[in-house]
Backbone as CSV, one residue per row, in Angstrom:
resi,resn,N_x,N_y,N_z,CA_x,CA_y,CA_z,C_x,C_y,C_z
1,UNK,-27.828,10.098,24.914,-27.974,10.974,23.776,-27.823,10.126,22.510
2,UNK,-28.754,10.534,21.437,-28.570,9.797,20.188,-28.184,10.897,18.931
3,UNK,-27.303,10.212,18.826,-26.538,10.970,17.148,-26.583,10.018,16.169
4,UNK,-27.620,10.344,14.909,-27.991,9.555,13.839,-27.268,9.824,12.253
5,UNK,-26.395,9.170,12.126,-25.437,9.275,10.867,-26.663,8.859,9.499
6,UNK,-26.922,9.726,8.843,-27.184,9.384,7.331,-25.986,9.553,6.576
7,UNK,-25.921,8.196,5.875,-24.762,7.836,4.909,-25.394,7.605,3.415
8,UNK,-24.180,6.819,2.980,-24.585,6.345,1.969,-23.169,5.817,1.100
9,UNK,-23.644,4.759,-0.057,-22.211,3.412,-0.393,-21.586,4.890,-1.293
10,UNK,-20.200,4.434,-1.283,-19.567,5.372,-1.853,-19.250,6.850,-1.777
11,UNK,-18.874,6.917,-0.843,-19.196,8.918,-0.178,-18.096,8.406,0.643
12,UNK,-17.183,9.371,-0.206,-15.766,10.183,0.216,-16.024,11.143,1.929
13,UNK,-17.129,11.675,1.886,-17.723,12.905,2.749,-17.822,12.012,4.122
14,UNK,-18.360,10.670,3.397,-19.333,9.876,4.577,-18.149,9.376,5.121
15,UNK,-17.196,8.931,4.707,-16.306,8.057,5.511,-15.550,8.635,6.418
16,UNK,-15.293,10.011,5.781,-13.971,11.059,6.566,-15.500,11.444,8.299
17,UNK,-16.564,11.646,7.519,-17.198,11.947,8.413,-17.621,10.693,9.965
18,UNK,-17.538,9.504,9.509,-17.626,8.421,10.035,-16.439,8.237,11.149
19,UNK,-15.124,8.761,10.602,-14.062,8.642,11.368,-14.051,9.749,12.607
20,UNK,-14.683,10.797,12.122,-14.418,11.633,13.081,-15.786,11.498,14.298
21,UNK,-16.888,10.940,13.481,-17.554,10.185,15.062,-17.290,9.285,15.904
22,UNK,-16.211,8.482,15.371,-15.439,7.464,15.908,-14.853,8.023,17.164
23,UNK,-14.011,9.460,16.553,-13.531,10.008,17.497,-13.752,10.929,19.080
24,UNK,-15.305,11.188,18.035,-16.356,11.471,19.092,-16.495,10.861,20.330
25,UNK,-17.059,9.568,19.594,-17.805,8.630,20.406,-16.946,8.439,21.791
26,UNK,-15.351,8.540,21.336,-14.370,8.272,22.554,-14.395,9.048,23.748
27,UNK,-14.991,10.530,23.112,-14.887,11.609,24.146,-15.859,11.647,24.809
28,UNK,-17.171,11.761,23.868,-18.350,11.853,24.516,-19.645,10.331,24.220
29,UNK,-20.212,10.367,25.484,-21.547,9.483,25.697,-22.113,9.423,24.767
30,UNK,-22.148,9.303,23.873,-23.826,8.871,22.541,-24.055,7.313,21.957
31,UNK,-24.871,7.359,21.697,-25.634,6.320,20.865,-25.333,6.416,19.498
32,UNK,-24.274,5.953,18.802,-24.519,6.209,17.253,-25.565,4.984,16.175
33,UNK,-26.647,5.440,15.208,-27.278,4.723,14.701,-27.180,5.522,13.295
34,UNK,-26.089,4.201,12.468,-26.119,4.664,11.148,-27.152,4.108,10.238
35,UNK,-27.408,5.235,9.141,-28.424,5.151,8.384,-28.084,5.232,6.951
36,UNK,-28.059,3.753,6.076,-27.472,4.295,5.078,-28.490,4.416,3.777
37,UNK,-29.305,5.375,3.318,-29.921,6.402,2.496,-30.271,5.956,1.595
38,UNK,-29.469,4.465,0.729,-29.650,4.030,-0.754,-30.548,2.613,-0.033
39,UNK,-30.566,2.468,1.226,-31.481,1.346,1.429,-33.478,1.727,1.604
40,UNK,-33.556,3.430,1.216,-35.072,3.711,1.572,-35.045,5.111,0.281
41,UNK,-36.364,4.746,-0.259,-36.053,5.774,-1.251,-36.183,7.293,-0.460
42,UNK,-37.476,7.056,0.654,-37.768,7.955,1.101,-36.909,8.955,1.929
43,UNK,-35.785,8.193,2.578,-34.757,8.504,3.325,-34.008,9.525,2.186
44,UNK,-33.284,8.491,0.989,-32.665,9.264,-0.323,-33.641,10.391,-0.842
45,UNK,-34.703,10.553,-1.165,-35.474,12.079,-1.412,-35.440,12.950,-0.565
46,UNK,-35.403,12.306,0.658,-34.762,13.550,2.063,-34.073,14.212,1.768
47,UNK,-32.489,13.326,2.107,-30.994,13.741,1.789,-30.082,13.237,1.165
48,UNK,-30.593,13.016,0.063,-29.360,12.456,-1.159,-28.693,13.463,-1.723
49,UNK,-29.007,15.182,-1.370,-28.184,15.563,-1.851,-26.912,16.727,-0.659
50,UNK,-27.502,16.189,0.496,-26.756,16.505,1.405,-26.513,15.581,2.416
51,UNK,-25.934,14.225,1.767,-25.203,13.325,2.701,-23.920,14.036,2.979
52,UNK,-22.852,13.431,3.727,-23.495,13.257,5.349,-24.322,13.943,5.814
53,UNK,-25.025,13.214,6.747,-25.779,14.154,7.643,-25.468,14.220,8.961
54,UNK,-25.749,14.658,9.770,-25.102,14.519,11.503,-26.803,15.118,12.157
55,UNK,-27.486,13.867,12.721,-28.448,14.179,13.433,-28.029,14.346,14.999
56,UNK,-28.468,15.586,16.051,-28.555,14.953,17.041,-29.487,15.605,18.295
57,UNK,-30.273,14.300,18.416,-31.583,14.214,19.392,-32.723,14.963,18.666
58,UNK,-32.614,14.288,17.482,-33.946,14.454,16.437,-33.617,15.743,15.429
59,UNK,-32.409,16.564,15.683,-31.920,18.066,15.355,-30.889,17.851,14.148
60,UNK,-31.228,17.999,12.774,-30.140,18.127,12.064,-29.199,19.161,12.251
61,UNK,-27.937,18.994,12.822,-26.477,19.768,13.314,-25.546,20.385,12.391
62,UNK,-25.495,19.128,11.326,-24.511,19.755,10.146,-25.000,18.328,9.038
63,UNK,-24.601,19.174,7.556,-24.604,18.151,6.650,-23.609,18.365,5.769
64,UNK,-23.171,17.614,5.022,-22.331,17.617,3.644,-20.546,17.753,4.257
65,UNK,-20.156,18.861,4.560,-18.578,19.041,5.028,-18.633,18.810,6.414
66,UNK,-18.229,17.833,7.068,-18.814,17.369,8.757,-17.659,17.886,9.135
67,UNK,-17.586,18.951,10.068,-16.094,19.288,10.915,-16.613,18.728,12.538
68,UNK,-14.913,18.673,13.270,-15.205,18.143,14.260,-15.539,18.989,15.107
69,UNK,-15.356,20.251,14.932,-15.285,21.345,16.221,-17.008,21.669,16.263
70,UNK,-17.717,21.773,15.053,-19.201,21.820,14.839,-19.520,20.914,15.853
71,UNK,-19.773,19.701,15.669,-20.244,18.633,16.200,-19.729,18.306,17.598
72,UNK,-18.295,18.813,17.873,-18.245,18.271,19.628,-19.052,19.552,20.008
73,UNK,-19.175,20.781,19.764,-20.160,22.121,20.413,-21.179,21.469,20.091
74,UNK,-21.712,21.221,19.191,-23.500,20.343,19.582,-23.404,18.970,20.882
75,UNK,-22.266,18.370,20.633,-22.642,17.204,21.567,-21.999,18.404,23.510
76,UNK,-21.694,18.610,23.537,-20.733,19.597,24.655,-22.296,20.278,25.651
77,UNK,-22.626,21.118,24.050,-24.015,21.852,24.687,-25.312,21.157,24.827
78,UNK,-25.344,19.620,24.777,-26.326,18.761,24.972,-26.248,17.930,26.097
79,UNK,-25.072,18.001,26.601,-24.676,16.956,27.589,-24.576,17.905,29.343
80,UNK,-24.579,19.762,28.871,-24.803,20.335,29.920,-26.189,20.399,29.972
């Protein structure tokens, strides 16, 4: 399974959100591939105004306030 982090330098949101995939990653199987937003403009006209983002398996899940209980029920109901 792949879960795709859009970030970006300086984001309070992004880091708290970063930690708690960390925590993820421990529980559950994924692939994390971070993406950080100020390196493509096209990426930043996407979602520069709802970084974080939490992709997973092509499916935007959650953006902006990343909780953990959101995101282990997306990874939980992907892995049955």
């Amino acid at each position: 399974m792949q879960v795709v982090f859009y970030t970006r330098n300086q984001c309070h949101l992004c880091k708290e959100a970063k930690e708690l995939l960390t925590i993820l990653k421990n529980e559950y199987s994924f692939e994390l591939i971070e993406k950080n937003i100020d390196e493509s403009d096209e990426l930043t006209e996407k979602y520069g105004l709802m970084i974080p983002v939490i992709e997973i398996n092509q499916e935007i899940v959650q953006y902006g306030q990343i909780d953990y209980f959101t995101i282990s029920n997306c990874l939980k109901e992907r892995l049955c």
